[in-house]
MDAnalysis code that builds the backbone (N, CA, C; Angstrom):
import MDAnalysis as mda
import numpy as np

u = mda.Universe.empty(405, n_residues=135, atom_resindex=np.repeat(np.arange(135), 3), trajectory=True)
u.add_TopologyAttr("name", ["N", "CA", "C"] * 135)
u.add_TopologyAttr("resid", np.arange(1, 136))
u.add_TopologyAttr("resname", ["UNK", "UNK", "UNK", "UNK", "UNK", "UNK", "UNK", "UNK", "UNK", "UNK", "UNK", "UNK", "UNK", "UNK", "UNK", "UNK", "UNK", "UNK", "UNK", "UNK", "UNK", "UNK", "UNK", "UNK", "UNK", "UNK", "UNK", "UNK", "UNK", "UNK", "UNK", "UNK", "UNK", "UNK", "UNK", "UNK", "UNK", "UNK", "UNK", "UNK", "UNK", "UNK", "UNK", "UNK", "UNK", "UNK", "UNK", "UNK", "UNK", "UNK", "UNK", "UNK", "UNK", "UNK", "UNK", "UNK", "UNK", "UNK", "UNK", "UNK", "UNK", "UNK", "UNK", "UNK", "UNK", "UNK", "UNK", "UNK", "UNK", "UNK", "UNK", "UNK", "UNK", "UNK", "UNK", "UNK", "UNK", "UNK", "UNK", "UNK", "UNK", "UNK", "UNK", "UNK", "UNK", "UNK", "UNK", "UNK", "UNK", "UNK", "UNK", "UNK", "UNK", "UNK", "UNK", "UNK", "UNK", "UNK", "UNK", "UNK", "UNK", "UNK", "UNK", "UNK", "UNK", "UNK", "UNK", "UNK", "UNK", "UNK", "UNK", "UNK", "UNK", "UNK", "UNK", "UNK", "UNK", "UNK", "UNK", "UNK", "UNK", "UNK", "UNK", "UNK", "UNK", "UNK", "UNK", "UNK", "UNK", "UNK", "UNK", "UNK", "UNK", "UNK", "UNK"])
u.atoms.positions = np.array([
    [-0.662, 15.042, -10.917],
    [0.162, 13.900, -10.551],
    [-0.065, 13.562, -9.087],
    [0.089, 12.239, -8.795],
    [-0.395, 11.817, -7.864],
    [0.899, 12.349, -6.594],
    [0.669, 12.737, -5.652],
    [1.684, 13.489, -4.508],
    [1.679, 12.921, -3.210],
    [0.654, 12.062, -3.204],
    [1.116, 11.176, -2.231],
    [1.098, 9.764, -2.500],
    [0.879, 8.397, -1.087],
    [1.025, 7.430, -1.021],
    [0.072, 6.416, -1.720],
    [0.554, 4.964, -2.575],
    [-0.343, 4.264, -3.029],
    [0.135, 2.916, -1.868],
    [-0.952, 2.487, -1.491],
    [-0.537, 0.884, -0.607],
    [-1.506, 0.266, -1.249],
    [-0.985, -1.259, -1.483],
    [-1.776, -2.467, -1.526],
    [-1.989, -3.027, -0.367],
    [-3.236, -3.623, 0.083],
    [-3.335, -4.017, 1.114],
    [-3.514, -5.875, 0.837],
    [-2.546, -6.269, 1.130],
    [-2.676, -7.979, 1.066],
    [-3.265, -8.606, 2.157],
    [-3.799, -10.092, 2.251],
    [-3.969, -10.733, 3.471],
    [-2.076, -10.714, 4.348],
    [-2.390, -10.990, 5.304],
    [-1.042, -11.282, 5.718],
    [-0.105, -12.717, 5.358],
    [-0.947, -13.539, 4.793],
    [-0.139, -14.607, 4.155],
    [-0.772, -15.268, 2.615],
    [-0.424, -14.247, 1.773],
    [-1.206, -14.336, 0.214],
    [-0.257, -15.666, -0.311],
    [-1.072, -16.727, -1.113],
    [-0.584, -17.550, -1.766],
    [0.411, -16.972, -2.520],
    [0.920, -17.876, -3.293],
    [1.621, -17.851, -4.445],
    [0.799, -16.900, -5.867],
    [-0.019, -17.637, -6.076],
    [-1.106, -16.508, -6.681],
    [-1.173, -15.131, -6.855],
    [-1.748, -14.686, -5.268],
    [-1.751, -13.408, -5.278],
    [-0.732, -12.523, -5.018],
    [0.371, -13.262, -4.615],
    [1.536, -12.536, -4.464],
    [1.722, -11.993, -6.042],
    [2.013, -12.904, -6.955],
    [2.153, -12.702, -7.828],
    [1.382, -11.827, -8.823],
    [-0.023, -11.316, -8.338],
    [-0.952, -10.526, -9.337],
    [-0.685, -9.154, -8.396],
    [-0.374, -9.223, -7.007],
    [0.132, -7.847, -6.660],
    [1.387, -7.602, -6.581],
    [2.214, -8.414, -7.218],
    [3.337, -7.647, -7.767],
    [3.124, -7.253, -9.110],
    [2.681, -7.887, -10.192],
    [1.856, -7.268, -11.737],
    [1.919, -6.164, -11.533],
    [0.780, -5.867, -10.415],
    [-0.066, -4.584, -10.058],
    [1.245, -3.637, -9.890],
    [1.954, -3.988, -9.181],
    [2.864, -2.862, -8.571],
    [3.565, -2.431, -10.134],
    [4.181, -3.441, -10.683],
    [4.876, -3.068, -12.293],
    [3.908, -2.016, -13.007],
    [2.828, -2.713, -13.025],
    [1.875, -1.933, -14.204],
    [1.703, -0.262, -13.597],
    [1.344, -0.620, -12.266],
    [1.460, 1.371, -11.704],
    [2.427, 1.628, -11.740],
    [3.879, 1.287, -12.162],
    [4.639, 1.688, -12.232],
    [5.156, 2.372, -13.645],
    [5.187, 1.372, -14.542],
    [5.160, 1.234, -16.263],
    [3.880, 2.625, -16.899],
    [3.124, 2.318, -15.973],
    [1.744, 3.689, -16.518],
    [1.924, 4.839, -16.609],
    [2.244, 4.993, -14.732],
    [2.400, 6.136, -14.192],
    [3.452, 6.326, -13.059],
    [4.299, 5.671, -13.159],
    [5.388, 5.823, -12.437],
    [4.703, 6.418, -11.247],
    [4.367, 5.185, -10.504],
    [4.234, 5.830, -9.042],
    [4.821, 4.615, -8.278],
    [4.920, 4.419, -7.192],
    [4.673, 3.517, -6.906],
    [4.191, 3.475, -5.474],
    [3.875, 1.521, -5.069],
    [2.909, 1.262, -4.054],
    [3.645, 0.464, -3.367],
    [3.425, 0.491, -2.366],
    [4.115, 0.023, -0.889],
    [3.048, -1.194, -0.742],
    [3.017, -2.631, -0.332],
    [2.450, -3.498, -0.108],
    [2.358, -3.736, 1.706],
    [1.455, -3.804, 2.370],
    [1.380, -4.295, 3.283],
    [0.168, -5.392, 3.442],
    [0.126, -5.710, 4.822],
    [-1.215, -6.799, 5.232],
    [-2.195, -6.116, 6.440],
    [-1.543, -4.435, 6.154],
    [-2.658, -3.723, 6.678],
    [-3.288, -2.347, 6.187],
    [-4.272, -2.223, 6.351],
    [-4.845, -0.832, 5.393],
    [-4.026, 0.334, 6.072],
    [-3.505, 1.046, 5.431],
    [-2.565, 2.177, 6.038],
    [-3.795, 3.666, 5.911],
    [-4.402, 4.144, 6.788],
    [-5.425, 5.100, 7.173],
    [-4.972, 6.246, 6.160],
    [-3.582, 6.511, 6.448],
    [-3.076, 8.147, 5.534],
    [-2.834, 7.871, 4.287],
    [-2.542, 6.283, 3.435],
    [-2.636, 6.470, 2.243],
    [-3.352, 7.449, 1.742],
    [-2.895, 8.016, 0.070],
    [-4.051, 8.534, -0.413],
    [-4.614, 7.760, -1.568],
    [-4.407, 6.524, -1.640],
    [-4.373, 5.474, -2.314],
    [-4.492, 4.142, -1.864],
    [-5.279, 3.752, -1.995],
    [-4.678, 2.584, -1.508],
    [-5.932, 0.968, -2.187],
    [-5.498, 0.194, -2.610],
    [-5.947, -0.974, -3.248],
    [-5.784, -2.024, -1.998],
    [-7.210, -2.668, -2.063],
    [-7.391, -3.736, -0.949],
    [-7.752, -5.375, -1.684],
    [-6.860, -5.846, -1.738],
    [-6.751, -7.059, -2.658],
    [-7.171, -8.496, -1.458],
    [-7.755, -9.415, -1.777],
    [-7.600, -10.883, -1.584],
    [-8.966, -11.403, -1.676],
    [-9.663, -12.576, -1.059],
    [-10.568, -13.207, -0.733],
    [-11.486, -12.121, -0.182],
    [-12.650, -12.499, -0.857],
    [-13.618, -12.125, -0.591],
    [-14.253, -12.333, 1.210],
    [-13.697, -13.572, 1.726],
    [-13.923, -13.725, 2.545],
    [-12.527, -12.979, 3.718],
    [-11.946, -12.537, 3.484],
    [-10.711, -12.022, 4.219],
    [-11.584, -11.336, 5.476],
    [-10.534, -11.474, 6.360],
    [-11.039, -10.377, 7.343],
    [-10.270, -8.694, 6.913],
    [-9.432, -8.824, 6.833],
    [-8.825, -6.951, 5.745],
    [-9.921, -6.737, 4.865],
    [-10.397, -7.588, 4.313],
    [-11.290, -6.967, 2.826],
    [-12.581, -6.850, 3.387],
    [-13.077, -7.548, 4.461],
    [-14.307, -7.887, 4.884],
    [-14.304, -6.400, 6.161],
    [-13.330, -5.852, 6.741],
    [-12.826, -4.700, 7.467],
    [-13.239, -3.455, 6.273],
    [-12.754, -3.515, 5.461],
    [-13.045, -2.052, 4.307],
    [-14.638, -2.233, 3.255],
    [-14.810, -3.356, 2.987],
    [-15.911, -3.550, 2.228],
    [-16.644, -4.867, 2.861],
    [-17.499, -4.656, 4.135],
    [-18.345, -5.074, 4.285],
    [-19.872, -5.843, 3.366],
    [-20.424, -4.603, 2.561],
    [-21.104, -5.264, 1.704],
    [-20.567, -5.763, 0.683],
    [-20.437, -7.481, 0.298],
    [-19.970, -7.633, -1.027],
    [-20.247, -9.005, -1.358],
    [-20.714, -9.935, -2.294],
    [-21.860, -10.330, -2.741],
    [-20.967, -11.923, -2.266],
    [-21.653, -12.959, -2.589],
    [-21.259, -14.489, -2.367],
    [-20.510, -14.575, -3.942],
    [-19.528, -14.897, -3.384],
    [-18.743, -15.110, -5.214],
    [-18.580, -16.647, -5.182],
    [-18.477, -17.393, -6.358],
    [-18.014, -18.983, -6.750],
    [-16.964, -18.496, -6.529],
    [-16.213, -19.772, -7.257],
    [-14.966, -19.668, -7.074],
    [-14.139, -19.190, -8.126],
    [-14.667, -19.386, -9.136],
    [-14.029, -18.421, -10.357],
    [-14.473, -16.627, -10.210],
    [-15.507, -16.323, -9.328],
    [-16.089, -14.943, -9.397],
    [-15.379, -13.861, -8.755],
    [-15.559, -12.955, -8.903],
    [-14.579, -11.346, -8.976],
    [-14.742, -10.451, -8.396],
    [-14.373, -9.446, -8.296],
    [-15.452, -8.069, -7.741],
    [-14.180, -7.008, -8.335],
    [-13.830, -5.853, -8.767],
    [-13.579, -5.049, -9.100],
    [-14.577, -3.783, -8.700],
    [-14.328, -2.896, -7.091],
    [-15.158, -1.801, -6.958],
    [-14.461, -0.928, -6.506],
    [-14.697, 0.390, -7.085],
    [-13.697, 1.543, -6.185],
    [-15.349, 2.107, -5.294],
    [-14.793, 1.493, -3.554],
    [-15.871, 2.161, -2.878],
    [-15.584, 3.332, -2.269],
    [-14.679, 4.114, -2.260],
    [-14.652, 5.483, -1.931],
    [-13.501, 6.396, -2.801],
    [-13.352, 8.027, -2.991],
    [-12.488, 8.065, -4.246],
    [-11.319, 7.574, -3.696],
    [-10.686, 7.090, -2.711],
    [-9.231, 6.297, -2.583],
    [-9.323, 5.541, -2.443],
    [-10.128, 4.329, -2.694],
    [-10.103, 3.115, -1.684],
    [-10.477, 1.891, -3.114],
    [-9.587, 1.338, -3.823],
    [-10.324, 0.451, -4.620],
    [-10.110, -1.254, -4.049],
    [-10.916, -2.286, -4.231],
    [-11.326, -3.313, -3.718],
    [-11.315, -4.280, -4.625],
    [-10.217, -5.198, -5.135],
    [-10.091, -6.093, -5.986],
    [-10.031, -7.495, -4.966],
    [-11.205, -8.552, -5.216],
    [-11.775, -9.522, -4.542],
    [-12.415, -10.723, -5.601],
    [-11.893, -11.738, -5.005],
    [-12.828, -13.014, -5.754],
    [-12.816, -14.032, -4.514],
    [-13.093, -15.111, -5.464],
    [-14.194, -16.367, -4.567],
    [-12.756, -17.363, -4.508],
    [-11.704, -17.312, -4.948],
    [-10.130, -18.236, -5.040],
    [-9.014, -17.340, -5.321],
    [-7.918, -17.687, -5.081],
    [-6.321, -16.862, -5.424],
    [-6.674, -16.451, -6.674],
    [-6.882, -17.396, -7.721],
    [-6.986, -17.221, -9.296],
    [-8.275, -16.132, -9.835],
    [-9.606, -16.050, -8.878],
    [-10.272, -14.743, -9.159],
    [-9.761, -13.980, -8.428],
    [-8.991, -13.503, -7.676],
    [-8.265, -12.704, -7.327],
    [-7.359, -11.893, -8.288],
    [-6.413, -13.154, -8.862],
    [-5.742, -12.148, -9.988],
    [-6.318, -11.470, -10.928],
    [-7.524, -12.625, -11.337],
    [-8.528, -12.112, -12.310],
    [-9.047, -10.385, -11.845],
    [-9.463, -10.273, -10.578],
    [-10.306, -9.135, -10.581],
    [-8.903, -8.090, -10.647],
    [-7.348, -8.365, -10.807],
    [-6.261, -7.177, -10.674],
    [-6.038, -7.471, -11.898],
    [-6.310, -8.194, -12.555],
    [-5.811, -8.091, -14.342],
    [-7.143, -7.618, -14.692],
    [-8.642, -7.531, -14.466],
    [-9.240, -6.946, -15.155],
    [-9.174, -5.134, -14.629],
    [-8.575, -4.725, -13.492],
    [-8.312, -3.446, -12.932],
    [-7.326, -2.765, -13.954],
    [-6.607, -3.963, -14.657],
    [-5.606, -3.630, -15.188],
    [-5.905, -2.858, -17.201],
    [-6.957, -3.774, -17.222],
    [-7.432, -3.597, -18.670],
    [-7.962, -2.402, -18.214],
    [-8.807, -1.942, -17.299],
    [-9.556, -0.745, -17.205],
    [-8.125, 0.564, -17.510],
    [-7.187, 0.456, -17.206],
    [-6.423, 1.213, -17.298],
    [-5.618, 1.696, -19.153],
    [-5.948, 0.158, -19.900],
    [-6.390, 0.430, -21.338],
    [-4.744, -0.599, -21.533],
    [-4.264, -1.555, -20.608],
    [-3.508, -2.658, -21.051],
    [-4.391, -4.025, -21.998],
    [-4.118, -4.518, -22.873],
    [-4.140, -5.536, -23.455],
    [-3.381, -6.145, -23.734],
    [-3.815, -8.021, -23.175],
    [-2.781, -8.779, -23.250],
    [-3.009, -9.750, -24.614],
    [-1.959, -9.224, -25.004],
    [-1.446, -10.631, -26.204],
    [-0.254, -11.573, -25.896],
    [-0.947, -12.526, -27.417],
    [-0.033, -13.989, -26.959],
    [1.531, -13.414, -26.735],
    [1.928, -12.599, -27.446],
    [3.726, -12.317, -27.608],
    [3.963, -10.983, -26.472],
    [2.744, -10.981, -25.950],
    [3.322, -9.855, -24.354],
    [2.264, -8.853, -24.439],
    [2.489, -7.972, -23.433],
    [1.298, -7.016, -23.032],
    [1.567, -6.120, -24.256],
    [0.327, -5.500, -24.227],
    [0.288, -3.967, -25.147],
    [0.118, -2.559, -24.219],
    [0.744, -1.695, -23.899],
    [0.328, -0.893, -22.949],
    [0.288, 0.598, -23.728],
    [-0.865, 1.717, -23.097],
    [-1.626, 2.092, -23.939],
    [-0.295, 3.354, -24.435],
    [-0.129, 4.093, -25.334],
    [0.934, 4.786, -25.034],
    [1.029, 6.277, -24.456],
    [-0.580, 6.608, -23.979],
    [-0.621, 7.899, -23.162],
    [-1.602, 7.569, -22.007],
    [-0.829, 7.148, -20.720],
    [-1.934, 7.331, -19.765],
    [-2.746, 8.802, -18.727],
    [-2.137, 9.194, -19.157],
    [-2.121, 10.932, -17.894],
    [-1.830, 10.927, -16.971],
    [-2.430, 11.173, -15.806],
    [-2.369, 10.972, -14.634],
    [-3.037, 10.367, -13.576],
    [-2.376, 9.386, -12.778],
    [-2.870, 8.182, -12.469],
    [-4.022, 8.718, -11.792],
    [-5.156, 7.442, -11.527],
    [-6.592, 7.478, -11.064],
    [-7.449, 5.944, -11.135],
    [-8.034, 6.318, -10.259],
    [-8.871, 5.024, -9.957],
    [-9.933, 5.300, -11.025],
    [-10.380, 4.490, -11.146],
    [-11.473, 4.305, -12.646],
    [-12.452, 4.164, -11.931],
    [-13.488, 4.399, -12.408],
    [-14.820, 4.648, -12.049],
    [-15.319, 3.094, -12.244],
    [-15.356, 1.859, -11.180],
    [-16.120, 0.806, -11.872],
    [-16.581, -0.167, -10.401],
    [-18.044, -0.710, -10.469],
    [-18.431, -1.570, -9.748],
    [-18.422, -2.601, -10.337],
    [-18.056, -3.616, -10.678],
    [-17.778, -4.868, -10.931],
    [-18.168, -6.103, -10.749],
    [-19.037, -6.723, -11.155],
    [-18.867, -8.296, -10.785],
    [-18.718, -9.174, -11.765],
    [-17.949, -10.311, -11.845],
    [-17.666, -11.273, -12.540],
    [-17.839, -12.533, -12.448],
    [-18.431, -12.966, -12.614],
    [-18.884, -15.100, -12.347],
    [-18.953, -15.520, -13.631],
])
């Protein structure tokens, strides 16, 4: 079980959008594995966790993951680049949520029309093994 800290790291002024796909995020780590994550608009060093969400072009995201490819505007990135550090990024707010709802399926949620399906044994929480791109 996870024993220490999870942070999301937001831009410091996330649309409407992404506010909204990192609060998801926060429910779903919560609903899984009952942990939960502290949101800020800065990478917190002692997390032992910590998810770095927004624009590809951000300066926070562009600070932790330097290399990371030209996305459109529908395009994604889903990468865990170190074992604490995962990097959910697109080319607009809306691939943004996209790349935290597909973080989310990796975890074995499926969404249907009449509400989510969530899986009914997760273990113990963990970053998934995945480099990602989506266009």
């Amino acid at each position: 079980m996870l024993n220490g800290s999870i942070n999301i790291c937001v831009s410091p002024q996330p649309d409407v959008l992404q506010q909204r796909a990192v609060s998801d995020l926060q429910a779903y780590l919560q609903q899984l594995f009952q942990v939960h994550a502290s949101v800020t608009d800065q990478p917190v060093a002692n997390s032992q966790v910590r998810f770095v969400i927004g624009l590809v072009s951000d300066r926070h995201v562009r600070k932790v993951a330097s290399e990371l490819p030209t996305l459109s505007t529908q395009g994604h990135v889903v990468r865990k680049i170190s074992p604490k550090t995962m990097v959910l990024v697109g080319g607009s707010s809306a691939a943004v949520a996209w790349a935290v709802y597909e973080l989310v399926e990796q975890y074995g949620v499926r969404y249907l029309l009449h509400g989510d399906v969530l899986p009914e044994k997760t273990g113990s929480f963990y970053l998934p093994d995945i480099d990602a791109i989506f266009e």
